[in-house]
BAVEX-995488 format. One record per residue (C-alpha): y, x, z; residue in three letters. Coordinates in steps of 0.25 Angstrom, whole numbers, plus 5000, padded with zeros to 4 digits. Each point is the difference from the previous one (the first is absolute). Layout:
BEGIN
YXZALA
...
***
This chain:
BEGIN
524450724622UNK
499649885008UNK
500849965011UNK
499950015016UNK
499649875006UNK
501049985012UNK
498450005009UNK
500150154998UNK
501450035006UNK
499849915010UNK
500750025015UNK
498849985005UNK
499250114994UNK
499350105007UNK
500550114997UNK
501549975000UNK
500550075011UNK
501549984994UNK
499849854998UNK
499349955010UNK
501050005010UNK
501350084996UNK
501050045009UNK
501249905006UNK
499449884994UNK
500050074983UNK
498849934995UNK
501249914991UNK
500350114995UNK
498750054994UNK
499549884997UNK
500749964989UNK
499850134994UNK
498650005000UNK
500049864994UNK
501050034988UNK
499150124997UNK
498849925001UNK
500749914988UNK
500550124992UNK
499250104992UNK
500250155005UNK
500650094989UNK
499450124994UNK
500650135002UNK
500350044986UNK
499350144997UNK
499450095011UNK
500550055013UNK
500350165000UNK
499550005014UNK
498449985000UNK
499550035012UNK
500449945015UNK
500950095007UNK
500149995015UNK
501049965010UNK
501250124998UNK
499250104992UNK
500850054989UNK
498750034991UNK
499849934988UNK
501349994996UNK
500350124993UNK
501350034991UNK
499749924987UNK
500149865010UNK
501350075007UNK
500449994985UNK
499649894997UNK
500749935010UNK
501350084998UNK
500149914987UNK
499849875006UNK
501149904999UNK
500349905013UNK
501349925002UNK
500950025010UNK
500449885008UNK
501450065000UNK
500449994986UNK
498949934992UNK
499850124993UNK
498750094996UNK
500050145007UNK
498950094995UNK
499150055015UNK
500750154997UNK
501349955001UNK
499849955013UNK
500350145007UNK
499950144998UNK
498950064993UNK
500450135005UNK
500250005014UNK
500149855004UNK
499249955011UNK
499749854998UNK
499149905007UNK
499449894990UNK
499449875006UNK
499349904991UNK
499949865005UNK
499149904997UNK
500949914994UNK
501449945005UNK
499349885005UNK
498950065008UNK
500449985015UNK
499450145003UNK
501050074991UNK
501249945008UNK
499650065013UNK
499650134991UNK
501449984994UNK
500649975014UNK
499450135009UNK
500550104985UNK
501449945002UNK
500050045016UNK
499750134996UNK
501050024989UNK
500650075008UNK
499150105005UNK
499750014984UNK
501550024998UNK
500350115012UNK
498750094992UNK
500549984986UNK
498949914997UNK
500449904989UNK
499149855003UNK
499649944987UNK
499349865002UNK
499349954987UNK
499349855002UNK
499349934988UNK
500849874994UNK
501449994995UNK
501350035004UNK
500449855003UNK
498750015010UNK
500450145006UNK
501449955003UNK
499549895007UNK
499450105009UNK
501250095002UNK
500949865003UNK
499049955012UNK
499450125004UNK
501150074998UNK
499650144992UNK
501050084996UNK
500149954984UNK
500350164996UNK
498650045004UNK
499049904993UNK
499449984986UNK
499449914993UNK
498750014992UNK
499649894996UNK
498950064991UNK
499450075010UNK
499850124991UNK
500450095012UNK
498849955006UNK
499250014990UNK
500550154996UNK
499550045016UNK
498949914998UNK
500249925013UNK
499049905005UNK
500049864992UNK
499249865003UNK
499449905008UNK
499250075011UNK
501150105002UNK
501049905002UNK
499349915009UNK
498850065005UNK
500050155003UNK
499850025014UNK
501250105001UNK
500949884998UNK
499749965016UNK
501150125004UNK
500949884998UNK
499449925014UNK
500750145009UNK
501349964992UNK
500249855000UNK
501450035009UNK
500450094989UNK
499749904987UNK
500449885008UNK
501450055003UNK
500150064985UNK
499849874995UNK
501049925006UNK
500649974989UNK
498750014989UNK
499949924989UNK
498949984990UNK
501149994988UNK
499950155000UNK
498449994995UNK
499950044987UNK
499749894988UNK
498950084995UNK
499149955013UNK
499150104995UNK
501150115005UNK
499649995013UNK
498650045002UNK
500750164995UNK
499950085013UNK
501150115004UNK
500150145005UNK
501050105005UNK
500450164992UNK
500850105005UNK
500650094990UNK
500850135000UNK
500550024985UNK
498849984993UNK
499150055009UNK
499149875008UNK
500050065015UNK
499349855005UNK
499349894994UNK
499349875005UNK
499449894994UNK
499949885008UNK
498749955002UNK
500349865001UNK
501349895005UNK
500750065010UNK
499450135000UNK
501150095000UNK
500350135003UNK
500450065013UNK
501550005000UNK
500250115011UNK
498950074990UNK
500950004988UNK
501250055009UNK
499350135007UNK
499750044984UNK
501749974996UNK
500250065013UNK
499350124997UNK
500350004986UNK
501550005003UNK
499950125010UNK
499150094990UNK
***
């Protein structure tokens, strides 16, 4: 696969609404991600996505009960004990309600406000019986980085360094997603928001395999085994509603 000439990720690219001028002074921080993945061949996803056509913004269609499956026996770390946890151990699959956020990566500055706004509503998330589970892709070394500065609470995040979550919902990968999607521009209505978040950011938490971060994330809200919400996020920054994903656990906890 031939490589990406730094010229194509340019700051000054046209069409990069994210990088031309990021929030709070930020273009340090994407910058040298841009330029590590402009030297580092993007990895191939190992066999074939089970989620083959685009699925919009909080439309549960598409993903039908062989991927709730399939996901069910995926393996993350948790943060907390270093130790692999299968996705159906990570609550009830009966009755459990449980919000599940997937970052980025544990370096994207992005994800440490979208971490920062889901640890002020843990305890919304609490009152309804809603259990929070943040995954971010990278290892637990870089995902305890995160819980330290942040801080985020060490007992609701997991590692997948893998991304086979990802892959198994069959999130949004590469360059133009991660750089150049126009839906990355929300992030200009939050700079207050990302540059109090990352107060205490640091790079150290992006993952070694640079090409790591060009995975976008999305939010799910499930109820046992049955998906009530799903959102794909449709470039950097792009994140679901929060007060969205509350009314739902809000509801859901009434019912």
């Amino acid at each position: 696969m031939a490589l990406i000439s730094p010229k194509t990720i340019s700051l000054s690219h046209p069409r990069s609404s994210l990088c031309s001028s990021p929030p709070s002074s930020a273009a340090h921080l994407i910058l040298p991600f841009a330029q590590s993945i402009s030297r580092t061949p993007v990895r191939k996803i190992s066999g074939k996505r089970p989620l083959t056509r685009r699925v919009m913004a909080s439309s549960v269609t598409g993903f039908d009960s062989g991927i709730i499956d399939s996901l069910g026996d995926v393996s993350v770390l948790s943060v907390a004990t270093d130790e692999p946890v299968f996705f159906r151990d990570l609550w009830d699959q009966n009755e459990g309600v449980a919000v599940v956020a997937l970052l980025r990566h544990f370096g994207c500055f992005c994800c440490w406000e979208l971490a920062s706004n889901l640890k002020g509503a843990k305890s919304s998330f609490d009152s309804a019986g809603v259990k929070l589970i943040a995954v971010g892709v990278g290892t637990s070394d870089k995902a305890r980085i995160l819980a330290e500065r942040l801080p985020f609470p060490l007992d609701c995040l997991y590692a997948d360094p893998n991304r086979k979550a990802y892959d198994v919902l069959g999130l949004y990968y590469g360059l133009g997603r991660t750089f150049f999607n126009p839906a990355s521009v929300k992030i200009f209505s939050r700079s207050e928001s990302i540059k109090k978040a990352v107060k205490n950011y640091t790079m150290a938490a992006t993952p070694d395999d640079k090409s790591s971060v060009l995975q976008q994330g999305g939010m799910f809200v499930f109820k046992g085994k049955q998906l009530l919400y799903a959102r794909k996020d449709e470039g950097t920054g792009d994140h679901a509603p929060l007060d969205e994903i509350l009314n739902i656990c809000c509801k859901t906890s009434v019912a």
